[in-house]
N, C-alpha and C positions, 0 to 999 in steps of 0.2 A: 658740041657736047650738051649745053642748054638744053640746043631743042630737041636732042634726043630724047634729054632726061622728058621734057614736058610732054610730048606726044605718047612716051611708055606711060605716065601718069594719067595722059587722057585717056586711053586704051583703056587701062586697067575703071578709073571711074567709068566708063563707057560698059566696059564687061558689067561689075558690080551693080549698077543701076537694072540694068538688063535683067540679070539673073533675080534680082530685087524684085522686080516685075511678074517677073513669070512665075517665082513661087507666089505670089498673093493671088495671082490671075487663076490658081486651080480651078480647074476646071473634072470635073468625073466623067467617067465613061455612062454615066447612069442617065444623062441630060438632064439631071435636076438640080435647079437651080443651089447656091450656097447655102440661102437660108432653108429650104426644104430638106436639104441633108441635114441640116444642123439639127432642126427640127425631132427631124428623126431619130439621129442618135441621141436626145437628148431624152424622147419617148424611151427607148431601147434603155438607158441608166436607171429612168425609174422602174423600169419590168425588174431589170438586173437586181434592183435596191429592194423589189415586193419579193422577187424570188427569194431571195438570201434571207430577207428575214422571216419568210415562210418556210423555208426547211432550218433555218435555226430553232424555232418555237416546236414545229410542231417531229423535231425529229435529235435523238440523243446521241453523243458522239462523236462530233464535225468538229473536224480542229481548222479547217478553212473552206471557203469557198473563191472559186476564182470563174471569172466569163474570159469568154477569147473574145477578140476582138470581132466587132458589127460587119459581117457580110453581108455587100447589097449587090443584088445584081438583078437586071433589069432596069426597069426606070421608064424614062416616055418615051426615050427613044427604040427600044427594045422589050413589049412586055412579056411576060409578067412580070410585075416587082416582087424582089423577096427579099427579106433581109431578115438574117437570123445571128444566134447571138448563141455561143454554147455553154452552156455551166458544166464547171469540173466539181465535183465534189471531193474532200479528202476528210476519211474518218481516222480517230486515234487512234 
């Protein structure tokens, strides 16, 4: 019964370790590197942050602004690289 118990125990830390691994290991379909993505969406926040507050200034009405999320496809394995970013607008 012990070593039952012990061997379910090492399994499951066995699993848990595992899956620990592989989510930090992401890897994208894009072959760019981690910090090159990061990079980029990080570019893509400040467009989002110039946009929003260029249609807030220069336009009357907006009860919010929202972007979907960063579509990238291509990359160096496959080019062209594109990565686009969509704004929704919502007026009162």
């Amino acid at each position: 019964m012990k070593k039952k118990f012990l061997v379910i125990i090492s399994i499951l830390l066995i699993l848990l370790s595992a899956g620990f691994v592989y989510m930090t290991q992401f890897h994208s379909s894009t072959g760019l590197d981690r910090k090159e993505e990061k990079i980029i969406k990080h570019g893509f926040r400040l467009l989002e942050e110039q946009i929003g507050t260029y249609i807030k200034e220069n336009y009357s009405g907006i009860s919010k602004i929202e972007f979907s999320p960063i579509f990238i496809q291509g990359g160096k394995d496959n080019p062209p690289f594109t990565a686009d970013v969509l704004p929704v607008i919502y007026d009162k």
